[in-house]
N, C-alpha and C positions, 0 to 999 in steps of 0.2 A: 730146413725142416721138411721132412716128406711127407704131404697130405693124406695121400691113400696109402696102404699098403700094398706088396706087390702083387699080390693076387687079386686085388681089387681092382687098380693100374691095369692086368692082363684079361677080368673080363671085361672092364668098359672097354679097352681097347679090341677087344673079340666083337660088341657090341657097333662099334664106330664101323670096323671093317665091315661086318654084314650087311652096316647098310647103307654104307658106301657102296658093296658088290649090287645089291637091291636095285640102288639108283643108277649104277649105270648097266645093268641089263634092261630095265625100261628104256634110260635114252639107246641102248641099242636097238632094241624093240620098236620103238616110237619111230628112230631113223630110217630102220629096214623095212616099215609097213606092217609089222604084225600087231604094234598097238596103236590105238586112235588116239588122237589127242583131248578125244572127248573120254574116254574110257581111267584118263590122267586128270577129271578136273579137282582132286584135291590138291594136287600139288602145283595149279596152275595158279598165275599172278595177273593182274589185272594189266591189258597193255605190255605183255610181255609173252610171246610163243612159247610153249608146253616146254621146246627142245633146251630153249634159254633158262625157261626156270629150273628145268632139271641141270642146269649144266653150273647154277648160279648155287644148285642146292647140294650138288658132286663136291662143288669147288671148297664149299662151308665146310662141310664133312672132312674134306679133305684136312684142311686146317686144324681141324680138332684133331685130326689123327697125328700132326705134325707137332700138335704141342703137347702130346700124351707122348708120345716121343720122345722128346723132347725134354719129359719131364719140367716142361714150363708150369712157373706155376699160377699163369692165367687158364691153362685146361682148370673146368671145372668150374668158374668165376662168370660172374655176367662180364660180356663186351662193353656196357655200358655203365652199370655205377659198381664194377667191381664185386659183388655182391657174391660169398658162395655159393653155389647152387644147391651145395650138399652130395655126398653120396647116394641116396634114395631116390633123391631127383634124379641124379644122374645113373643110376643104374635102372631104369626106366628109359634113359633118353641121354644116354651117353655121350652124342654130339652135339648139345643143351648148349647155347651162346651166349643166353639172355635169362635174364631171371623173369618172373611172373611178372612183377609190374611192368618189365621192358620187352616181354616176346612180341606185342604187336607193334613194336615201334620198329 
């Protein structure tokens, strides 16, 4: 059974890429000195360097692009109680892991 349709499949997966391309021109940026790693503290982690979170946030991204791919049909589902995320959700935040109750876990 195919969850999304393919046009929907081809803009989350539009969606995943951008900001996967996003995240790693900052950790370029960040590496080469042209950004601070104060200028990154949204996306920093507590006890854990600006260049690691982005690399730890590249790597997530990544994954979701592998299972849109993939046509897995965990793309789309929380990592943790399985839960689907919805289209809306994810067409918002198309590399979405976690559902509401579990994104800060």
């Amino acid at each position: 059974m195919i969850r999304f349709d393919e046009e929907v499949t081809r803009t989350f997966r539009r969606g995943i890429m951008k900001r996967g391309q996003t995240l790693a021109t900052l950790l370029s940026d960040l590496l080469s000195g042209k950004a601070s790693a104060a200028s990154l503290s949204a996306l920093s982690k507590p006890g854990i360097r600006p260049e690691e979170a982005l690399r730890m946030t590249l790597a997530a991204v990544e994954a979701r692009r592998k299972l849109i791919d993939a046509n897995d049909d965990a793309f789309g589902r929380c990592d943790v109680c399985g839960e689907d995320l919805g289209a809306p959700a994810l067409g918002e935040m198309p590399w979405a892991d976690r559902c509401a109750k579990h994104a800060a876990v």
